[in-house]
C-alpha positions as CSV (number, residue, x, y, z in Angstrom):
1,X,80.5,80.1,110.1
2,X,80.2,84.0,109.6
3,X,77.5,85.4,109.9
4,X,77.2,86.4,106.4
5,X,77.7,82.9,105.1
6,X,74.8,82.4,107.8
7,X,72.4,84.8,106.5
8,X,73.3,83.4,102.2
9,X,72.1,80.2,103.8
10,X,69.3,80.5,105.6
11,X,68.0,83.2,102.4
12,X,68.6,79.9,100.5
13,X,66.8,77.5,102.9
14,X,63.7,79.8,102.9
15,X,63.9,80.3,99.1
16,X,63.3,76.3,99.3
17,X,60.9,75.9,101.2
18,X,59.3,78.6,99.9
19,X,59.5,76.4,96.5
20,X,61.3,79.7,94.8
21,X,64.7,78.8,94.4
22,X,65.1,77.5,91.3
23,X,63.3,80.8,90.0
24,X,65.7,82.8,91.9
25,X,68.6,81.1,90.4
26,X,67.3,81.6,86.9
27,X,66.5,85.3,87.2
28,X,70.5,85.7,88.9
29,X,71.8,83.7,86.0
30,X,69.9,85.6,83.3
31,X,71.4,89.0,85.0
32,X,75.2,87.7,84.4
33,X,74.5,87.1,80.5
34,X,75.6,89.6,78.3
35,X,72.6,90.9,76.3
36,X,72.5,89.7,72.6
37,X,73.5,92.1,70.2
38,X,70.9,93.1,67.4
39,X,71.1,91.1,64.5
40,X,71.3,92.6,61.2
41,X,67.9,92.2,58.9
42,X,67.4,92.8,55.0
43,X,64.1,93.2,53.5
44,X,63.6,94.2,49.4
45,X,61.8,92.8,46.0
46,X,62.5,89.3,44.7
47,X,61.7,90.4,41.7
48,X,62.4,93.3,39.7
49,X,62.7,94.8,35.4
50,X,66.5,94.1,34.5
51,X,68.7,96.8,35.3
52,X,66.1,98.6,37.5
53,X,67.4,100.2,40.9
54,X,66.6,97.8,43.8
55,X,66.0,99.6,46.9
56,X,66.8,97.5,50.0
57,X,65.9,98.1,53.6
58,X,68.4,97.3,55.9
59,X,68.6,97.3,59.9
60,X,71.4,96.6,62.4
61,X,73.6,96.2,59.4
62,X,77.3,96.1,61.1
63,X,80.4,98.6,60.6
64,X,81.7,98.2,57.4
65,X,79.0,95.9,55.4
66,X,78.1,96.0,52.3
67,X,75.3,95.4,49.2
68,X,76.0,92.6,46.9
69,X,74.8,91.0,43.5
70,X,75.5,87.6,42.9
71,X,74.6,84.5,40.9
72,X,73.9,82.1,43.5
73,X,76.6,79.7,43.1
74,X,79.2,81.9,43.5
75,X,81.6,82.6,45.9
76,X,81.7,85.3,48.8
77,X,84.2,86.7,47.2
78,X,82.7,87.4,43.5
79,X,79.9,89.6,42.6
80,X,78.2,91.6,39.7
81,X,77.6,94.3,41.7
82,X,78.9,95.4,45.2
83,X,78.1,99.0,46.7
84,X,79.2,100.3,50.2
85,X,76.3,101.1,52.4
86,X,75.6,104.7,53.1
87,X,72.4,104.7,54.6
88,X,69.7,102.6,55.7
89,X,67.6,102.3,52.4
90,X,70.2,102.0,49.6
91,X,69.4,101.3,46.1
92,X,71.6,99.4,44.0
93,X,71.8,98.2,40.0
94,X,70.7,95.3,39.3
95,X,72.4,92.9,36.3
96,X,71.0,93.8,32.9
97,X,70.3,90.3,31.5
98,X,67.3,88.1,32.8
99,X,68.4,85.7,35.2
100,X,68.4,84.3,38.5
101,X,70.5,86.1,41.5
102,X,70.9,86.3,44.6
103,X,71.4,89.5,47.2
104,X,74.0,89.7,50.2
105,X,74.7,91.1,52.8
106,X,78.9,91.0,53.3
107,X,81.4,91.6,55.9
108,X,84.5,91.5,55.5
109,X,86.8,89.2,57.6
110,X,90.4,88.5,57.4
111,X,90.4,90.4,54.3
112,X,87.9,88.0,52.9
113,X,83.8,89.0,52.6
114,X,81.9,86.8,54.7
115,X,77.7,87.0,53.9
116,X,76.0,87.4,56.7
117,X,72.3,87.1,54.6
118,X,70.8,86.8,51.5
119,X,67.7,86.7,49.4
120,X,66.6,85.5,46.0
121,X,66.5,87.8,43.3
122,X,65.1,87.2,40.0
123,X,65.2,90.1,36.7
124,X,62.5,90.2,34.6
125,X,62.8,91.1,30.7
126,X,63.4,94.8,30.7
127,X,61.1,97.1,28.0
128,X,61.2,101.1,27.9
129,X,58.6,103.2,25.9
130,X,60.0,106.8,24.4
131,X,57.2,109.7,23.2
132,X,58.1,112.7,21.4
133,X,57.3,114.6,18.0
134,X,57.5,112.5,14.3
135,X,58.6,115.8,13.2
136,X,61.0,119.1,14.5
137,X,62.7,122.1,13.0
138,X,66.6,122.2,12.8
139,X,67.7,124.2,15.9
140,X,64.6,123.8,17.9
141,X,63.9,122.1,21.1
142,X,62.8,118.1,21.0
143,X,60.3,117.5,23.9
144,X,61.2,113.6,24.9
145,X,59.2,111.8,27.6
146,X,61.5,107.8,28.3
147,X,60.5,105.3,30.7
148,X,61.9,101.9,31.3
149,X,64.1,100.0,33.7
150,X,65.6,104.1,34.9
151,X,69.1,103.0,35.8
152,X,71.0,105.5,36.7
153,X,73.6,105.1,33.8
154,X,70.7,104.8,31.5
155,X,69.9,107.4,28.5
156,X,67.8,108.4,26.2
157,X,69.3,109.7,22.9
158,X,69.1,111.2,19.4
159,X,71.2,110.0,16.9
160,X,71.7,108.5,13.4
161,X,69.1,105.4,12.7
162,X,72.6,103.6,11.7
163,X,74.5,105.0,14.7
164,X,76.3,102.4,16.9
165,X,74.5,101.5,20.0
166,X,77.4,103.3,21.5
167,X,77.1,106.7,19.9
168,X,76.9,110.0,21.2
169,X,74.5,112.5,20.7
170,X,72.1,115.2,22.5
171,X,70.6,112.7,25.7
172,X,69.3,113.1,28.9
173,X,69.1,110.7,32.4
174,X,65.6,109.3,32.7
175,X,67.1,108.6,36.4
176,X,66.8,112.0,36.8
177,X,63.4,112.9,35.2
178,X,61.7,111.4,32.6
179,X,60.8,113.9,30.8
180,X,63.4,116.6,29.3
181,X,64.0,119.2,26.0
182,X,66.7,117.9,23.5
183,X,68.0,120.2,20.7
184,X,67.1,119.1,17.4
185,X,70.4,118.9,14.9
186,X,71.1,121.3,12.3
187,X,71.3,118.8,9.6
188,X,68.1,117.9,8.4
189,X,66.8,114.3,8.1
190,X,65.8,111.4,9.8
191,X,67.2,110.5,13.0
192,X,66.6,108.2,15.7
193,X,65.3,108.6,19.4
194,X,67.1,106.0,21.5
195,X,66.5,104.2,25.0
196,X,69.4,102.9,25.9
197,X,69.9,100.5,28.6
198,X,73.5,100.8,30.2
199,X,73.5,98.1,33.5
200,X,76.2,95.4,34.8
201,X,75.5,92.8,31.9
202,X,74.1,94.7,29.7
203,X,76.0,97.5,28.6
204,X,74.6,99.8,25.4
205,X,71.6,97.4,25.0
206,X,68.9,99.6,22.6
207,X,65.5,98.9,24.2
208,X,63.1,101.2,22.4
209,X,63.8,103.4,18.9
210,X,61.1,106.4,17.3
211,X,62.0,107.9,14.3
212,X,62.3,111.6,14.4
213,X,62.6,113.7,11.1
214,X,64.2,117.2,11.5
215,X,63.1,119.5,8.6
């Protein structure tokens, strides 16, 4: 025996006796494990106003994930809404119509997405509230305040009262502020101020009107 293989075994005889070997053991075979890798984590609302942003937190989210909308019986690979994560709190649009949902966290493998997590998500019926003068000169400026779900495709707008829901007209992005100056038309009459919800599911969807009369 070498004298090496003599010193291993009488380490291991004292170890032994000394009642520590199994400990040893366990502390040498802990050392040759890889360490775990972090496992991703999502954390945001369950429920939210229809169409509403939804922020999400995210952590240890891998290369290439991404953000997705779903009803909850379908498929990894179908979605009302997928985005591609840019940072660690992204916000993304939620469906426009009530309903239950559910969010996911995707990868994709094999060319195929593959969730990783998800969370229940339920939308609420969305309502929006508009403020602004009964009455403006032609030419002048329209203070507007709008509030509702504050998508970021949603608009508020003045326009004919019998104006599709799709019409243009002066608008702003409550998204962007709430609050904003529209120019009054140069025609004179009654018009209408508009909230108008644009979200997956619920495109052009008119959630509050004010008549405005232009003199």
């Amino acid at each position: 025996m070498s004298s090496a293989s003599a010193r291993a075994l009488s380490r291991r005889t004292l170890l032994i006796a000394a009642g520590l070997w199994p400990a040893a053991a366990a502390a040498q075979k802990q050392q040759r494990q890889a360490p775990r890798p972090p496992q991703p984590s999502l954390s945001a609302a369950r429920t939210i106003m229809a169409g509403a942003p939804l922020g999400v937190f995210l952590s240890n989210a891998p290369q290439g994930a991404r953000l997705a909308i779903a009803r909850p019986d379908d498929p990894a690979d179908k979605a009302i809404v997928v985005i591609e994560l840019k940072n660690t709190v992204p916000a993304l649009p939620t469906p426009g119509a009530v309903g239950t949902y559910e969010l996911r966290l995707t990868v994709e493998k094999d060319d195929a997405p593959v969730i990783l997590l998800r969370q229940p998500l339920a939308t609420t019926e969305p309502s929006a509230t508009l403020a602004a003068p009964e009455r403006i000169s032609r030419g002048q400026g329209l203070p507007v305040r709008g509030i509702g779900p504050n998508g970021e495709q949603d608009r508020v707008m003045l326009v004919k009262p019998d104006a599709p829901a799709d019409a243009e007209g002066p608008r702003f992005f409550p998204a962007e502020n709430v609050e904003a100056m529209l120019e009054a038309p140069d025609q004179p009459g009654v018009y209408e101020l508009r909230y108008v919800l644009h979200a997956p599911l619920a495109e052009h969807r008119i959630l509050a009107r004010r008549p405005v009369r232009v003199e």
